[in-house]
N, C-alpha and C positions, 0 to 999 in steps of 0.2 A: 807492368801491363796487366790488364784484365783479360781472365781464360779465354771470353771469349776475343778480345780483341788481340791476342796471342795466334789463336787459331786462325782467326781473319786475314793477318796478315801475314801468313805463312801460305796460304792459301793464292795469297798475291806476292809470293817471294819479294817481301816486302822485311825491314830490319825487326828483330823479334828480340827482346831481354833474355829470353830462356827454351829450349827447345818445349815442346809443347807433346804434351803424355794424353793417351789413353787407349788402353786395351779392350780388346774385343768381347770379352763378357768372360763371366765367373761360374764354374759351379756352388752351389749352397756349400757344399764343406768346407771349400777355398777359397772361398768370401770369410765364412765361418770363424777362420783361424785368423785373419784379418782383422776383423771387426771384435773380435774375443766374442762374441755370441751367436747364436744360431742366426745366419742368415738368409731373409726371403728373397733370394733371387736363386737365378739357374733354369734347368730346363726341365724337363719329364718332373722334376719335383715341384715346381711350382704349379702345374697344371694340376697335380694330385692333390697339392696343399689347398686350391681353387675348391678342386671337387667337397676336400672336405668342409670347406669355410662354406660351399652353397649349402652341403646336406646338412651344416648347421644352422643356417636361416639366415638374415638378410643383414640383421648387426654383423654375423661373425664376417658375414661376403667386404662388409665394408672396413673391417677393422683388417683382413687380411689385405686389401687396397691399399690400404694408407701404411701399413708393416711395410708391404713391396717397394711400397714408390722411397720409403725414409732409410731402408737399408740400404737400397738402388745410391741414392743420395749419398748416402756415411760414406760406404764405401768407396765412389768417385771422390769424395773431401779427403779421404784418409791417404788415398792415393794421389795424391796431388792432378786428378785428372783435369784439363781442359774442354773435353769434350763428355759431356754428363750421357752414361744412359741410365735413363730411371725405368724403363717396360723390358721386363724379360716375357719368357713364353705364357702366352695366357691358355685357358680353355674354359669360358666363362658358360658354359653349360651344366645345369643341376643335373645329378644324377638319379638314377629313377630306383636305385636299391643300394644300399653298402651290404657286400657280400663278407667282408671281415675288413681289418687297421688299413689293408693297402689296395680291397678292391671294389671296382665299383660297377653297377650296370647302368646303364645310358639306355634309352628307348624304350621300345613296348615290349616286353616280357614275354608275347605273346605269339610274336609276330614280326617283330623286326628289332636287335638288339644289339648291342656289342658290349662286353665286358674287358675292365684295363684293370691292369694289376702295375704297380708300382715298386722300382726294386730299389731299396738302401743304398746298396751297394754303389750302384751306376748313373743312380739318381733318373732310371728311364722313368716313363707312362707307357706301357703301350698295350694293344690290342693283343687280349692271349685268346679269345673267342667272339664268334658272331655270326649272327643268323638274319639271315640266309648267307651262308659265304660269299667269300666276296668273289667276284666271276673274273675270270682269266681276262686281260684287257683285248681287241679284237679291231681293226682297222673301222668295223661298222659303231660301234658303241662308243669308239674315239671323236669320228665324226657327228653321232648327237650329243656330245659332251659339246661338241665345240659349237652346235647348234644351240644351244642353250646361252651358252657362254653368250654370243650372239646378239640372241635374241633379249636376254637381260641389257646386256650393253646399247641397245638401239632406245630400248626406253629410258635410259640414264641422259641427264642432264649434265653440264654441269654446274656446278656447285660455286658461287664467290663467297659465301658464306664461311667465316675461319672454320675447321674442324675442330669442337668445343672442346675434346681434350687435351688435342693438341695445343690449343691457345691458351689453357689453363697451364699448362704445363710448361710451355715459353715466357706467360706475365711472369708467373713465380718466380722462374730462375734464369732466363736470358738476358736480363740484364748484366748477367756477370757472365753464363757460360753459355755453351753452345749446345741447345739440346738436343741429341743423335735423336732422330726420324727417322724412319723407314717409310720409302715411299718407291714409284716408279719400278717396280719389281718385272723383270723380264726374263725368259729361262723358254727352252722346250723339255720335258718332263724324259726324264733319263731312267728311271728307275724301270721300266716297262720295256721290251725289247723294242714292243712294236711302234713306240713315239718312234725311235731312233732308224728304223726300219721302213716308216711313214716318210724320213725326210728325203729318202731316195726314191721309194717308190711310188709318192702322192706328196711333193712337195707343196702343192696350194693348199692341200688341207694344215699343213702345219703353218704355212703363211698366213691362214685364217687364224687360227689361234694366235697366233704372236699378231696380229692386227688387233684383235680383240684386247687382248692385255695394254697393247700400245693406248687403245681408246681408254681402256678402265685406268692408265696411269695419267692421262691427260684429263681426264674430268676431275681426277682428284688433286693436280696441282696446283688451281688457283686456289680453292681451300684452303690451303698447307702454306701458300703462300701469303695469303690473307693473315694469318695464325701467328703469321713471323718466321715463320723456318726460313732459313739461309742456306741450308746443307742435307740433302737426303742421300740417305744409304742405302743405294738401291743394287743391282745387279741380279745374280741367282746364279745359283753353281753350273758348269758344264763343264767339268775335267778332274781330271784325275793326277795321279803322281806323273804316267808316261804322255798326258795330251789331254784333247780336249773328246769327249766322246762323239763327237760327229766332225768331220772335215771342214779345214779352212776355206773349201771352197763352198763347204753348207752357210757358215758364220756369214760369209761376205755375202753371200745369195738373199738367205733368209734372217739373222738376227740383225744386221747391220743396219740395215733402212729405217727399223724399227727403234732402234738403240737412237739414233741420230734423229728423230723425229722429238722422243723425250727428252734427249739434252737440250735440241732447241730451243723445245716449249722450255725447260728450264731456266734456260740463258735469259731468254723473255722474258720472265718472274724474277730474275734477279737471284737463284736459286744456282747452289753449287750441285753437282749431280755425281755421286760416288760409287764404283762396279764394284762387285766383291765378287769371286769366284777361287775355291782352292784349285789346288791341281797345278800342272804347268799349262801356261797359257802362252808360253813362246811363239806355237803355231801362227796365233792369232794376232800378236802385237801389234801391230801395224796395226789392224781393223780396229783394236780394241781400242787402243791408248792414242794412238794418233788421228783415225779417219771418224769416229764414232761423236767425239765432240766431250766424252765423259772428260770430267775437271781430276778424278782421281781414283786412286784405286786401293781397297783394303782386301783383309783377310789374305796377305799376299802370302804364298806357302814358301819359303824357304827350301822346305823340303824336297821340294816337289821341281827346282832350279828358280824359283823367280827371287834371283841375287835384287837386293836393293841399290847393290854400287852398278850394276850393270843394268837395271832398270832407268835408274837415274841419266847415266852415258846415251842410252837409247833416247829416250823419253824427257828431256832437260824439264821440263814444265808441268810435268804429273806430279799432283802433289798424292803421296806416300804414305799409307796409315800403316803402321805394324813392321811386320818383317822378322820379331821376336818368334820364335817356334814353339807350340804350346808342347809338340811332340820333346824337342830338346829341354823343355822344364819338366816334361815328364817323365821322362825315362835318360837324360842327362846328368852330367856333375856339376859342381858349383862353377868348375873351369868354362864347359860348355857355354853356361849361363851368362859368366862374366862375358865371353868371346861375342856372343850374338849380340847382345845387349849394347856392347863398346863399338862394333862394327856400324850397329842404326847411329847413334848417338855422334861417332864420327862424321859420320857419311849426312846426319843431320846437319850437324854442324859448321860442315863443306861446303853444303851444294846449297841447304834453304829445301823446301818444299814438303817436308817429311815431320809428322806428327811420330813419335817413339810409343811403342807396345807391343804386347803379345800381338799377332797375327791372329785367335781364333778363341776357339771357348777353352779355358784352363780347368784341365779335367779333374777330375773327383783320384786320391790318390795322389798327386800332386807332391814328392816329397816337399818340407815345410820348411828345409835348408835352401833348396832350390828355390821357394817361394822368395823369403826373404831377401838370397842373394840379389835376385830381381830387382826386387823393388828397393834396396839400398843403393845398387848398380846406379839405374836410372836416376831416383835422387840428386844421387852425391855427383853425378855428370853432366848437369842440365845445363850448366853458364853456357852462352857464346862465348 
């Protein structure tokens, strides 16, 4: 069978040749050692590598493009993956000054700026200064965020028109695999006390936001689905190792209606629609995996209790991406590795529904014993 027609029919627990692989993204060092050469994919690093390829002018922007997308490429080939992701993190804005090798300013100098410094080590980007600081978040300034939000969104059409990368990016390679998308993205903003603190004490205004996002994922899926896309990756984090950060009775109130509106439209297009969220999400299963309408679920945390053998019991018809633990390849033994690994691949090969891989990003450090054990693991265990 062909990757993509592997993936397809797993999808419709339907008879497969061979369990069907791909992990959830690479750091550059752990690609790196993969590929035998320095690899352009990862996170915080490739936004630095961006910044640099702009401050070098407009050949080097495009020769770091095509570097991205072909190591993206090697590396799903080399791995025998099914599911291709060829876009890791972008940040396609020039920078307005290189301060030294890892730092940069963005904005006016003068008046409104931020400076990112980039670290080896961790492979981050991030903001180490900026001005005017950035202001404490506030129940009122929440509210004209979402006024805008809004207001943008009123004027948006939508779009039948393919998304021209995206279709460049489906002609080339869908014919054999199935190009991971990111689309339909929904979440309330957890980082800030006061989102979470909003959905108790001003829950319309957080229903406005996730209405909003609801409308910006609908305009954009006939697009996507003009394009070709079959399968988007959509979801957004809410939970942690003990739950989810706001109650199952917030989820069923407010993200639910929302969530089930885009699977619709998805159904509609002919589109599979995929949640991703770490954390334990037990609270929520039901809403999640049964009442919401989503076709499947990645980045599923292991760690965190979301067992795939007991997902599967629950769930018969959710089809399963991951379940490998990037923390157990990190900080684990070869034992560990081989145990998680033989466990998906089992339970794959049981039940039907379940693509095999790492569950998350595989971090910088990564011992290279531990890498390998992986990926021979999987390999050598694919038959039905």
């Amino acid at each position: 069978m062909l990757p993509k027609d592997r993936v397809l029919a797993t999808f419709k627990f339907k008879a497969i040749d061979k369990i069907p692989i791909h992990n959830i993204g690479f750091s550059s060092s752990i690609a790196s050692i993969i590929l035998g050469r320095e690899a352009y994919v990862g996170g915080g690093i490739q936004q630095w590598r961006e910044a640099c390829a702009l401050w070098q002018g407009e050949t080097a922007h495009e020769k770091f493009l095509d570097r991205s997308e072909k190591d993206a490429f090697d590396l799903s080939v080399i791995l025998e993956h099914d599911i291709l992701r060829l876009q890791y993190w972008r940040m396609p804005v020039k920078p307005t000054k290189r301060l030294d090798k890892y730092t940069f300013l963005y904005g006016d100098p003068d008046k409104n700026w931020r400076i990112m410094k980039f670290d080896p080590a961790t492979e981050l980007y991030q903001i180490t200064q900026q001005y005017p600081p950035k202001k404490e978040e506030d129940i009122n300034n929440i509210e004209k965020y979402i006024e805008n939000l809004e207001s943008s969104m009123e004027k948006q059409v939508p779009d039948a028109k393919p998304h021209p990368e995206t279709k460049r990016l489906i002609d080339k390679y869908g014919d054999r695999w199935i190009v991971r998308i990111g689309g339909g993205s929904l979440g309330i903003p957890y980082s800030s006390p006061v989102w979470l603190e909003a959905i108790v004490s001003n829950p319309s205004l957080v229903t406005r936001y996730l209405n909003a996002q609801t409308r910006r994922a609908i305009l954009n899926l006939e697009s996507l689905a003009e394009a070709g896309v079959k399968i988007i990756f959509g979801g957004g984090d809410f939970a942690a190792e003990h739950g989810p950060f706001y109650s199952p009775k917030a989820f069923h109130e407010l993200m639910l209606p929302c969530l089930k509106i885009i699977t619709d439209e998805c159904h509609k297009l002919g589109i599979y629609y995929l949640f991703a969220s770490d954390g334990n999400l037990w609270p929520v299963a039901e809403d999640l995996f049964k009442h919401s309408g989503v076709d499947g679920y990645y980045e599923i945390d292991s760690k965190a209790g979301m067992d795939i053998r007991m997902l599967r019991e629950r769930f018969p018809k959710l089809v399963l991406i991951g379940n490998i633990s990037s923390y157990t390849l990190h900080k684990g033994n070869r034992k560990d590795v081989i145990r998680e690994a033989t466990i998906c691949l089992e339970e794959a090969r049981r039940s039907g529904g379940i693509i095999v891989g790492v569950s998350n990003y595989i971090m910088p450090g990564t011992p290279e014993k531990n890498l390998w054990t992986l990926i021979d693991t999987i390999k050598n265990n694919r038959k039905i």
